[in-house]
C-alpha positions in Angstrom: 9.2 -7.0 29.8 8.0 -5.6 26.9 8.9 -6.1 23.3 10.5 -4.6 20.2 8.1 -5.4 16.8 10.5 -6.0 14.2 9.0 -6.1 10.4 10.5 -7.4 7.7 12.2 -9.5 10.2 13.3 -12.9 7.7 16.3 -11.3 7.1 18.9 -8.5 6.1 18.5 -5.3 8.3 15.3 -6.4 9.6 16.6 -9.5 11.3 20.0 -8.1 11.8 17.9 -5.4 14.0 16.2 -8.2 15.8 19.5 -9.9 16.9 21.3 -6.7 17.8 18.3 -5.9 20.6 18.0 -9.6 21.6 22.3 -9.7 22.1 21.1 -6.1 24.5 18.1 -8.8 26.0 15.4 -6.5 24.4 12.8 -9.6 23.9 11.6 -9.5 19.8 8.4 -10.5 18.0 9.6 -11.1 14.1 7.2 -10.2 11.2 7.2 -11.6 7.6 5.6 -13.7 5.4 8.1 -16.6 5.4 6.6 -18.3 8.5 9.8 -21.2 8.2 12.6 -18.4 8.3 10.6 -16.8 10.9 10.4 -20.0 13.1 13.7 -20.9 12.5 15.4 -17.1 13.6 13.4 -16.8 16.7 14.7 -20.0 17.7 18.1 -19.4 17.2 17.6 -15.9 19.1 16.1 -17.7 21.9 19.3 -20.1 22.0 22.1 -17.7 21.3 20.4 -14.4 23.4 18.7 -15.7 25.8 15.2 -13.7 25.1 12.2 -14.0 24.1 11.4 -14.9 20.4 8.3 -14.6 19.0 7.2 -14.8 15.7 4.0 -13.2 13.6 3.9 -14.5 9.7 2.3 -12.0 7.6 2.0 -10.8 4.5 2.8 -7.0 4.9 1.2 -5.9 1.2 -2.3 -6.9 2.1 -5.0 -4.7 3.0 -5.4 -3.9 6.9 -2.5 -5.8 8.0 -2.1 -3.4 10.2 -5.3 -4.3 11.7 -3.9 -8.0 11.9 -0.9 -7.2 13.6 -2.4 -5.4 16.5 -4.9 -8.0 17.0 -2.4 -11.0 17.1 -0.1 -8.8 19.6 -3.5 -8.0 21.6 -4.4 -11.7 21.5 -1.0 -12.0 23.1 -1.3 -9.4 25.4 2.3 -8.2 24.6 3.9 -5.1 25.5 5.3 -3.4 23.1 7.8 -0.5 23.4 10.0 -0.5 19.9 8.1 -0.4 16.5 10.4 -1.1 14.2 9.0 -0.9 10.5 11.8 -2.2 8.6 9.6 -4.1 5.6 9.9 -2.7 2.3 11.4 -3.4 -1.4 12.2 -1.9 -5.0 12.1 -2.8 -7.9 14.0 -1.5 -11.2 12.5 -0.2 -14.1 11.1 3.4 -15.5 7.8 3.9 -13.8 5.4 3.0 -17.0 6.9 -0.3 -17.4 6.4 -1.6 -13.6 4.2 -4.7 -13.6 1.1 -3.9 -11.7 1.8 -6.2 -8.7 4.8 -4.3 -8.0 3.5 -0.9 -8.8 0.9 -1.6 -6.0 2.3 -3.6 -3.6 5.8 -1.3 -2.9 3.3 1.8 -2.1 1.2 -0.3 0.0 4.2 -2.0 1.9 6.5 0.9 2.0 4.1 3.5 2.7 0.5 2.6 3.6 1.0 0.1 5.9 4.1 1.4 7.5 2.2 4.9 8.0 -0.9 2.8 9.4 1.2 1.1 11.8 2.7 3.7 13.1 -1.0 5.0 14.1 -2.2 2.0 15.0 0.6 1.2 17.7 1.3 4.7 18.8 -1.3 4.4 21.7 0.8 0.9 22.6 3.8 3.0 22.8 2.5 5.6 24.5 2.0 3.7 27.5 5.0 2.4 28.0 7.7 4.5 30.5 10.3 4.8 27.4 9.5 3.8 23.8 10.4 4.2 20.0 9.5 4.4 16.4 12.5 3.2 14.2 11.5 3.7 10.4 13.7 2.3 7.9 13.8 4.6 4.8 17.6 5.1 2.6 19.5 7.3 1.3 17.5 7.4 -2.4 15.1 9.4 0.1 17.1 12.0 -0.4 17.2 12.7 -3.9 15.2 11.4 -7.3 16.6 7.9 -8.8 15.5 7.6 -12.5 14.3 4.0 -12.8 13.8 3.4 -9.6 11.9 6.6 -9.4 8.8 4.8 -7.1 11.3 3.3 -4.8 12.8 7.0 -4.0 9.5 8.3 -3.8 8.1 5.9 -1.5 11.6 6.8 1.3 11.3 10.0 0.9 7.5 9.4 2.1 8.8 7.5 5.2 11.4 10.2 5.7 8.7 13.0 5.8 6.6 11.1 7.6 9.1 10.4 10.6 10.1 14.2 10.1 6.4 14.9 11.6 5.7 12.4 13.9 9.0 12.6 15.6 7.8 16.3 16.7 3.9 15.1 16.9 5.5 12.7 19.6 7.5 15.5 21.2 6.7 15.7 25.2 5.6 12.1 25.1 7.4 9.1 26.2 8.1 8.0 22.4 10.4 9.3 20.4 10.4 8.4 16.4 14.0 8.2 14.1 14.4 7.4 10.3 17.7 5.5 9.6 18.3 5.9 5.7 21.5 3.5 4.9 23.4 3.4 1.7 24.3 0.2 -0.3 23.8 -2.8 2.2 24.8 -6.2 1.7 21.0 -7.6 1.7 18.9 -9.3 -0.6 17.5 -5.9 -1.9 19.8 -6.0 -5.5 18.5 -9.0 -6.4 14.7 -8.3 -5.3 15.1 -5.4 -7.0 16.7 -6.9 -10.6 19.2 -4.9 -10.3 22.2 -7.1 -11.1 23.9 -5.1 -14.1 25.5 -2.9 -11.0 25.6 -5.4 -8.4 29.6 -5.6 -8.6 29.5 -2.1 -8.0 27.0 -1.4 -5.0 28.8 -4.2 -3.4 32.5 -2.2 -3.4 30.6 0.7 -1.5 28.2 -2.1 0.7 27.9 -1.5 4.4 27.2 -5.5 5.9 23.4 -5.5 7.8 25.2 -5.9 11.4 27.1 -2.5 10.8 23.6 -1.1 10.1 22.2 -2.7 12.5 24.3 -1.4 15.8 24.9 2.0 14.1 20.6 2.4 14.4 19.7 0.7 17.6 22.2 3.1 18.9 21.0 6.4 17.2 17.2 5.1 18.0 18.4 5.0 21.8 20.3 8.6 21.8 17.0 10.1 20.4 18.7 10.8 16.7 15.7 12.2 14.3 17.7 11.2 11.1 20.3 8.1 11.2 22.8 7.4 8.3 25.1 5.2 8.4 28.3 4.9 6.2 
C-alpha cells in the first residue's frame, strides 16, 4: 500500500492529519525536525490504527530538503499517493523588525520548499491509480494582515500556487486542494508571539481533529479550496 507524506507532522494539524488517515488505514510517513515526537507518534499510530508508521526527521528550512526527502522515501522504496505539505509558521511583528532567521526561514519553509516538493513528488504521484496534493495555507491568504504581513503573503503564495497546479494536474490521476483554516487550537499563537490576543483567537478556535476530518474529506471529494469553520 502506498503512503500519505505528512509534513509538519510533530503536531497540531499536521499530526492530527496523520491520525485521521491512519484511523481510515491510509499507512503515514511523519516529517519534522523533532525526531523524539516523531518516534513517539508513529508508534502510538502503529498501536492505536493499526498502519504503518514511519517517520523522516528533518529540518524543513534548509536548502534542498526537498532533495532529502525524496531520497530517504526512494531509499525506502515507498509508495507514495498523498503529499501533504502541512509545515509552516508565523511570526508577529511589522515586516522591518523581523529578525533575519525568521525573515528567511518562513519564506523558505512556507513557500520554497513546499512549492519544490510539490515538483519533486508530482512524478511519485502520478504513478499511482488515485493520488493527492493537500497544501495547508489559512484564511490570512485571503486578505493582507498588518504585522503579520509575511505570514499572509507567504498563504496567499500556497493558495495561488494550488490554484494552478490543481488545473496543471487536470486529466491526471492527482488532484491538488488548499485547506485554509481559521483560528486553530495549535501551537501556532505561541510560535508566533502572539499572546496579547490569545484569549481571543481561542473563543473563535476550531480544535486540530475538526480540521483535520473536515480536509481529508474535502481532499477525497476533489475540493480545490477547503475551509473549515
Amino acid at each position: 500500500m502506498a503512503y500519505a507524506l505528512i509534513t509538519g507532522a510533530s503536531g497540531g494539524i499536521g499530526l492530527a492529519i496523520a491520525r485521521e488517515l491512519a484511523d481510515r488505514k491510509h499507512d503515514v510517513i511523519l516529517v519534522a525536525r523533532t525526531e523524539a515526537a516523531l518516534k513517539k507518534h508513529a508508534e502510538e499510530i502503529r498501536q492505536t490504527s493499526g498502519v504503518n508508521a514511519d517517520y523522516c526527521p528533518l529540518d524543513l528550512s534548509a536548502p534542498n530538503a526537498s532533495i532529502s526527502l525524496s531520497q530517504w522515501v526512494s531509499s525506502r522504496n515507498y509508495a507514495i499517493d498523498i503529499l501533504v505539505n502541512n509545515a509552516g509558521f508565523g511570526s508577529w511583528g511589522a515586516l522591518h523588525e523581523l529578525a533575519e532567521a525568521e525573515f528567511r526561514g518562513m519564506m523558505q519553509v512556507n513557500m520554497v520548499t513546499l512549492a519544490e516538493l510539490c515538483r519533486t513528488f508530482t512524478p511519485f504521484l502520478k504513478s499511482q491509480p488515485k493520488a493527492f496534493i493537500l497544501n495547508v495555507s489559512s484564511t490570512a491568504a485571503y486578505q493582507a494582515v498588518p504585522t503579520l504581513s509575511l505570514y499572509a503573503a507567504t498563504k496567499a503564495f500556497v493558495l495561488l500556487l494550488t490554484r494552478g497546479i490543481n488545473w496543471e494536474l487536470k486529466g491526471t490521476s492527482v488532484s491538488a486542494s488548499c485547506l485554509c483554516p481559521g483560528p486553530t487550537s495549535t501551537g501556532f499563537i505561541d510560535r508566533a508571539n502572539l499572546t496579547p490576543v490569545k484569549d481571543r483567537a481561542e473563543k473563535f478556535s476550531m480544535t486540530p481533529e475538526a480540521v483535520a476530518k473536515i480536509a481529508i474529506n474535502g481532499m477525497y471529494a476533489g475540493k480545490m479550496e477547503i475551509i473549515p469553520g
